[in-house]
N, C-alpha and C positions, 0 to 999 in steps of 0.2 A: 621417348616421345618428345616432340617440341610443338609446342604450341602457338597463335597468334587470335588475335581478336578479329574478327571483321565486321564490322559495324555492332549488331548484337549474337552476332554468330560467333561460334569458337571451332576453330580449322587447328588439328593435329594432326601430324607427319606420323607415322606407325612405318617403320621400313623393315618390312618381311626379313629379310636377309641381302646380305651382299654377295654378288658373282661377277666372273670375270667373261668377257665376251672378244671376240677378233676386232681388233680396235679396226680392220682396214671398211669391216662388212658395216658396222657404226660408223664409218665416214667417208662410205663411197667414192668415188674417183679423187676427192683432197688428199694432196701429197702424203706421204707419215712423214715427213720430213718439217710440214706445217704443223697437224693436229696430234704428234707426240708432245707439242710444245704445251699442251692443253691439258692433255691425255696420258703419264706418263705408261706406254705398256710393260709386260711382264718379259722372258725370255721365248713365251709362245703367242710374242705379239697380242695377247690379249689387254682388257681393260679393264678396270674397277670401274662397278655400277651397282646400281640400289634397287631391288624392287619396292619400289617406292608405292605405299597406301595412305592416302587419305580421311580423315574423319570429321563430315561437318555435323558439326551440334545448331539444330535451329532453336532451343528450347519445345519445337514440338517436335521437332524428328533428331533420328543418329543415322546419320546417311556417310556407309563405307564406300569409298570410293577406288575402285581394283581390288585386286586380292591376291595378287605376286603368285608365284609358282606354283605354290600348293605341292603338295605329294607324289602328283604325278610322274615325274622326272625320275627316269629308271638310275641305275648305278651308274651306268654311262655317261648318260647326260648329267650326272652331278659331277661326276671326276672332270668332265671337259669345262664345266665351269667352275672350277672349285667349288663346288655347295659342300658342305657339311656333310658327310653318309645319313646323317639320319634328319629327314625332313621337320623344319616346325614351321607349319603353314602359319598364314597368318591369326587364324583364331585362338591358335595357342599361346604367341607373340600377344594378344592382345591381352589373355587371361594374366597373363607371366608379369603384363603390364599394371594389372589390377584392372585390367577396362575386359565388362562382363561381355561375351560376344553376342550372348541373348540382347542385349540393349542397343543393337543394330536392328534398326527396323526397314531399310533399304542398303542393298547393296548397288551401285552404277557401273556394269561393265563400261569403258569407252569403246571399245571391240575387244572379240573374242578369241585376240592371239594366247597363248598359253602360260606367257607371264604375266599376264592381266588377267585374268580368272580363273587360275590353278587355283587358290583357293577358296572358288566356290562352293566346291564339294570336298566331299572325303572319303575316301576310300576302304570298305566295309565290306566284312563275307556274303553282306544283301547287295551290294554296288554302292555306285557314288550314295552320299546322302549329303543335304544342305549343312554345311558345316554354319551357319545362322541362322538359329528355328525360326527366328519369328521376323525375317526378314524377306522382302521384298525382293526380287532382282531385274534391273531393267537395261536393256542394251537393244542398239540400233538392227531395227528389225532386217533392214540390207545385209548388215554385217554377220547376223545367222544365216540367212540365204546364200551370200555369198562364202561360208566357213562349209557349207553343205555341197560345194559343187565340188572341191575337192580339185582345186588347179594345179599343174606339178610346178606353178609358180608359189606361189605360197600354203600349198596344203599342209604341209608340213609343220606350220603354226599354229594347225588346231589341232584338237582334242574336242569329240564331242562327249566324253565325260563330264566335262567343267560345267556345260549348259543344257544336251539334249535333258536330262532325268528331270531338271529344272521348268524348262516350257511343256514337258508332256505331264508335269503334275503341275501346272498352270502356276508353279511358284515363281517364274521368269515372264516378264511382260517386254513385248517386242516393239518397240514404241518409233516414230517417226524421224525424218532429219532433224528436227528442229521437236526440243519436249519440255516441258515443264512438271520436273519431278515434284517438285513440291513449291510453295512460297517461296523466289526467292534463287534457287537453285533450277539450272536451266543446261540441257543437253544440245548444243549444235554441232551437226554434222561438220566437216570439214575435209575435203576432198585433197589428197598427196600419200600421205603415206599406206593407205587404202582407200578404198571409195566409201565406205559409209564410217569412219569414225570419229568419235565426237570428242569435242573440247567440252568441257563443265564450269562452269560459270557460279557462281556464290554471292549474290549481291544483298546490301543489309545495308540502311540507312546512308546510301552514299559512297560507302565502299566496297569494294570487289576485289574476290579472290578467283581466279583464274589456275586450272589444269591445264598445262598442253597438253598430255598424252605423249603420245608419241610426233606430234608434229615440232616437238623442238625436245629429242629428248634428254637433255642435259644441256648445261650453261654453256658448255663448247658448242655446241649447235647453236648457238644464236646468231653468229651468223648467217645470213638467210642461204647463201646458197652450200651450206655446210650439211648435205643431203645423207643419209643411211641409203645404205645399197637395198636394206629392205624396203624401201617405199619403191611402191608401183606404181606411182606417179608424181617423179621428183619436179618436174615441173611447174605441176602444179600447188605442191610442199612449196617449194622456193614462194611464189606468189602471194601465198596463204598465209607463210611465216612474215613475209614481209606487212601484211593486212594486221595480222592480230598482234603483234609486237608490236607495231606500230602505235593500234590503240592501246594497247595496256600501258604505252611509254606515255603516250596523251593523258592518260585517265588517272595514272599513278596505280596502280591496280598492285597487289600483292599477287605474286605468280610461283607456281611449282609447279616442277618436272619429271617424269615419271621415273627416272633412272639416276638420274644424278646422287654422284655418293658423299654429296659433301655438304650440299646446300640443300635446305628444306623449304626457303620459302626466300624470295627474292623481288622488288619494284623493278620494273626493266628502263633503262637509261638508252637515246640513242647515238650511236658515236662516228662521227664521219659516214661510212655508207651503209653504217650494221647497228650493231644495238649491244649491251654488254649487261650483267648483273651491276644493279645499286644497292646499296645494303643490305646485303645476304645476311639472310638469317643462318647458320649453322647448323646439323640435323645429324 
């Protein structure tokens, strides 16, 4: 775990586990001629990446931020990523850590693709169960709606194990584009790499710690028009990343990426027509 202050809040990195991914699908139409320079892949063209979770301490809340793969990922799908054979979701990770998972009292999906909320639940001969009793769970109400229609564009990213058991025993709250989880911590939507999901936000006496999600998701991606072939709307990604890099480079903002296997938390600098990592923190 790596840790940082932010104003009176304390933000730690918790990374689920590392997997490998097709580095071409992570940097859509960019040559691999440019983004292996970034990126280095394996022999099956794939990439080292982090299911990367979050932990802000407000002094009154423990707000988990994702929950990486969780258990769900059959044999198959762990041999195609390299995962481990035997799953350790994140609650387990966190105990192993000495950090109790009962002391999460909110969890933040940013949407409900399956490496972002695999470990919501856990998988039991009754069905999923809240792998965090005493916690909260809140994700963009669009982003359930739209995980429900079940498109042969991206259906194949959800699982409604991670979330259905959760909003029909009203332990998951479906909340708006724009939300205020608590003092402080703040959910906006941002439109690119799907249409309802959200960037997270952490602000404490002056300073700010900022999520992308998946709108910039590793430090190779800072490039703005350095797009994943899974956003459904690269366009408007390109746009967006250009917007919120922007500020965070204005603001000096402390920033983390959901995937990135190296860096845990980074100030974004801007550089001729893009933007680059300044003082990486290490994770």
């Amino acid at each position: 775990m790596t840790s940082i202050a932010v104003g009176d809040f304390r933000v730690t990195l918790v990374r689920e586990a590392f997997h490998w991914w097709d580095g071409g699908v992570l940097f859509g139409v960019v040559p691999k001629a440019l983004w292996c320079r970034r990126a280095a892949p394996d022999e099956r063209n794939r990439i080292r990446l982090g299911f990367n979770c979050y932990i802000i301490e407000t002094g009154e809340r423990t707000i988990l931020v994702e929950t990486g793969a969780g258990d769900k990922p059959d044999e198959r799908a762990r041999e195609r990523m390299n995962l481990d054979a035997a799953a350790r979701p994140i609650h387990k990770v966190l105990a192993a850590c000495g950090f109790d998972p009962a002391r999460i009292d909110m969890v933040i999906n940013t949407h409900l693709h399956w490496d972002h909320c695999g470990g919501n639940t856990t998988l039991t001969p009754e069905g999923p169960a809240p792998a965090f009793p005493n916690a909260v769970y809140i994700t963009p109400r669009g982003e359930w709606e739209h995980a429900h229609q079940g498109h042969p564009r991206d259906g194949v990213s959800y699982d409604a194990r991670n979330y259905d058991p959760l909003v029909s025993s009203g332990r998951m709250r479906l909340v708006g584009a724009v939300h205020d989880v608590a003092p402080g911590i703040r959910m906006t939507g941002v439109f690119g790499h799907n249409r309802d999901m959200a960037v997270v936000t952490a602000t404490s006496r002056g300073s700010v710690f900022c999520f992308f999600s998946d709108l910039v998701p590793t430090s190779a991606h800072l490039t703005p028009t350095w797009v994943a072939a899974f956003d459904l709307y690269p366009l408007e990604t390109i746009d967006n990343k250009r917007r919120w890099l922007d500020e965070a480079a204005r603001g000096g903002w402390m920033c983390a990426f959901a995937h990135d296997p190296e860096i845990a938390f980074t100030r974004i600098a801007q550089q001729d027509n893009g933007f680059t990592a300044r003082e990486p923190v290490a994770g």
